[in-house]
N, C-alpha and C positions, 0 to 999 in steps of 0.2 A: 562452341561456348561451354557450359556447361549439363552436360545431359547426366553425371550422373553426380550426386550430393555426398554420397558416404555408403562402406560396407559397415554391416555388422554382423558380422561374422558370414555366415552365408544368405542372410537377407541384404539386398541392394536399395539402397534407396534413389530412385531419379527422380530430376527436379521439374520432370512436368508432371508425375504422380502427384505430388506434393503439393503444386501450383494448381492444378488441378483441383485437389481436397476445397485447397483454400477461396478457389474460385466459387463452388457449391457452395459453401458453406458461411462463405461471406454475401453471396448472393440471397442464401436465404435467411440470413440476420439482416440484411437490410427490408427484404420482408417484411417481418415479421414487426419490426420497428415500424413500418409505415401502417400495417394492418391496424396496430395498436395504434394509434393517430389517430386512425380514420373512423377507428370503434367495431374492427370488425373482429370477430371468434381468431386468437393469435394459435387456438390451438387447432382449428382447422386449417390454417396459414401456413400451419409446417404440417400438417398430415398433407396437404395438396403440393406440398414444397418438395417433402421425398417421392409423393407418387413423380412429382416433376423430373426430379433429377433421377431416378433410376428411369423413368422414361428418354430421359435426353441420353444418358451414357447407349442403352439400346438402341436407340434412332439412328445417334453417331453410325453406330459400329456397322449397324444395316444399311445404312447408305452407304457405309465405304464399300460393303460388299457389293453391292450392286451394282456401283460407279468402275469394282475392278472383278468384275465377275469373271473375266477369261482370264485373269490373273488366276481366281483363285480357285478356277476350275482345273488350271494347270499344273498348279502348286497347291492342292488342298492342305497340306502340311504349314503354309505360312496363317490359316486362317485362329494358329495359337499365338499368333503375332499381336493379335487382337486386341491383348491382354494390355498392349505397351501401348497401344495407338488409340486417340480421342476420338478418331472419328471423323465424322462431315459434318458440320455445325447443324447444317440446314437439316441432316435428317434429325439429329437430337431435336431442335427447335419446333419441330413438324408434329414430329408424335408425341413431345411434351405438351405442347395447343393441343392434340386431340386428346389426350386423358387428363391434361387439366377440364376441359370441357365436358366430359364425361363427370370427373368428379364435383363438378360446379353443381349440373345438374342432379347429380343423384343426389347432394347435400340440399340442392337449392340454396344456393348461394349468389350473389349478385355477380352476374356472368362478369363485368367491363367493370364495375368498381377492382375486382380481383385484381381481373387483367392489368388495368392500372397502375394496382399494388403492387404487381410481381416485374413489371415492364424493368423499371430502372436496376430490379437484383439480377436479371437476366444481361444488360449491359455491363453492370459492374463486374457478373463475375465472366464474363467475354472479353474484358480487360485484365485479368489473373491472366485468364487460361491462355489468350495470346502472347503473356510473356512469358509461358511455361512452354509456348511452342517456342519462341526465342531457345532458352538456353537448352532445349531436346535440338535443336538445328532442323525439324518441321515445318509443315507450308512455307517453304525457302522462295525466292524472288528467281527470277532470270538473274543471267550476268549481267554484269553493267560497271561504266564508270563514274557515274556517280560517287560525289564526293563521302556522301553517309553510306557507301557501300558497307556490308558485313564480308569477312572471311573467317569458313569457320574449317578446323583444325583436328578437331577432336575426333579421333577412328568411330567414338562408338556411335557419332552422329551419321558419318556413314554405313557402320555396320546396323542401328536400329531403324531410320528413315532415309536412306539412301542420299542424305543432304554432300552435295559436291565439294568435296574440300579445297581447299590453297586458290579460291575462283571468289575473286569479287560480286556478291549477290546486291540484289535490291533487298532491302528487310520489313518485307511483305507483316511478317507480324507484326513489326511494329509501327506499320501504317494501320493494319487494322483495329493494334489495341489503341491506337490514338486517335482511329476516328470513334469506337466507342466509346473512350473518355469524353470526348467531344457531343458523342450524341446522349449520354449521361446526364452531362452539364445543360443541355439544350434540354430535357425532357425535362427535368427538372426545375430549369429556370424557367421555362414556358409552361409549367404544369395549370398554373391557374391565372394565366394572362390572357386577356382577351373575354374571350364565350366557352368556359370548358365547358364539358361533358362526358359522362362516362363513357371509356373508351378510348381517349383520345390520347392518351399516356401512352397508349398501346401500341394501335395501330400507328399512331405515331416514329413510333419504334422502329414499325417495323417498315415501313416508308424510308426513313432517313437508313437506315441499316441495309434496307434492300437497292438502296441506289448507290454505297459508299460499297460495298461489298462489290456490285458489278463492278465497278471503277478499279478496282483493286486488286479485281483477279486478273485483268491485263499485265500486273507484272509480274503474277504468281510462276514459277519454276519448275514445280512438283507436279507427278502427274496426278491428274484430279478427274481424267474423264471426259468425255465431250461429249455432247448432247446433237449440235450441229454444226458445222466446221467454224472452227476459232470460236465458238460461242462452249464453255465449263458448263456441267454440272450445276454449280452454284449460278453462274448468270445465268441460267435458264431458268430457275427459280426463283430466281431475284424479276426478272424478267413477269412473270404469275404474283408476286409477291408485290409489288410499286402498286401498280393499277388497282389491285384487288382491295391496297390499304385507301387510297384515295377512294376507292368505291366504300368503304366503308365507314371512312372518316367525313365522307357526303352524309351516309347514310345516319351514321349515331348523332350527328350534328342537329338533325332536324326532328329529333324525340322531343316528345310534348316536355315542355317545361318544367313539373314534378320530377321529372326522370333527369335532370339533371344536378351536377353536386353543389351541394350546400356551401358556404362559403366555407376559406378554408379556417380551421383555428389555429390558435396560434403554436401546440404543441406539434400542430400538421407541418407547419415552417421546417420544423427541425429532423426531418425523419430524410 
């Protein structure tokens, strides 16, 4: 596709940097937009939004090291590759939850209203960032013949992420930025249908995400790691991840009634 946007002069720009920028950053203006809705401090919204996102870039990158530790015990010299690669979603996502949580508490701030808040900017900007993995030729598909097969062309998709060129792929990213459009639309249209309660925006989230995610690394291409034979990395986690949301989406369900959210207003509609 397209991995790299434009030189200028000897700075290069590529278009999952870019995609990337705009995945953070739209992620956390949807935030921020929803905090103010819902009446909460917009200016703790984005102090917990950066600790978020330079925790998620971190996470990334340390799970990929883990996931290819003989890799890069072998080749200490590719570990400045680092620089170009996003990472493992699920470590970013991991230790973004643990220092959001950390700074929840030290502000004392409503742990699951946050959560809530942050849920949908976390999807949306997972829908950037999977089309920035599109035109970089990353988390590439198995072959296949499938009629929406990709074939991608570009040397430097080879030369940066190893993606196969002139070889009909399945296009893994763009299954997965379509189920998070999808699970976007669903958090949000079901936000306050039914019995909500604080939380459920969330863990919600992370249920529907941790079950399309398994599904999806079945056509993944790229090497990602194994955990147990034919079981990823990622569906191992996903695997910890489904149950633990359902145990929790039990659990926030049956908080005393106070502790549940207010109805919604009507500037809440539009965030």
């Amino acid at each position: 596709m397209f991995p790299k946007l434009l030189d200028l002069g000897p700075l290069t720009v590529y278009s999952y940097g870019v995609l990337l920028a705009a995945a953070y950053l739209g992620g956390l203006q949807l935030s921020l937009i929803r905090a103010k809705a819902r009446g909460l401090d917009p200016a703790r919204v984005m102090d917990l939004g950066i600790y978020i996102i330079v925790s998620a870039l971190v996470g990334a990158k340390l799970l990929l090291v883990l996931v290819d530790a003989d890799h890069f015990l072998r080749e200490p010299a590719d570990l400045l590759s680092l620089a170009r690669s996003g990472g493992v979603f699920y470590g970013g996502l991991i230790l973004a939850v643990l220092v959001g949580l950390w700074y929840v508490r030290k502000h004392q701030l409503p742990t699951w209203r946050i959560a809530d808040v942050i849920a949908p900017g976390i999807a949306f900007g997972h829908v950037v960032g999977r089309m920035g993995c599109f035109l970089a030729g990353c988390c590439y598909g198995h072959e296949t013949t499938v009629p929406w097969a990709v074939t991608f062309t570009n040397p430097l998709a080879l030369e940066n992420v190893g993606t196969p060129l002139g070889v009909p792929l399945h296009p893994t990213q763009l299954y997965e930025a379509g189920a998070e459009a999808i699970i976007l639309a669903l958090i949000l249209g079901l936000e306050n249908k039914g019995r909500p309660f604080h939380g459920r925006t969330f863990w919600g989230y992370m249920l529907v995400y941790g079950l399309s995610r398994f599904v999806i690394e079945f056509f993944r291409g790229d090497p990602r790691g194994m955990v147990v034979d034919g079981l990823s990395t990622s569906q191992f986690i996903s695997l910890l991840i489904v149950p633990l949301s359902l145990v929790m989406l039990y659990w926030l369900s049956r908080a005393p009634a106070d502790a549940k959210p207010a109805a919604p207003r009507a500037r809440a509609a539009r965030a």
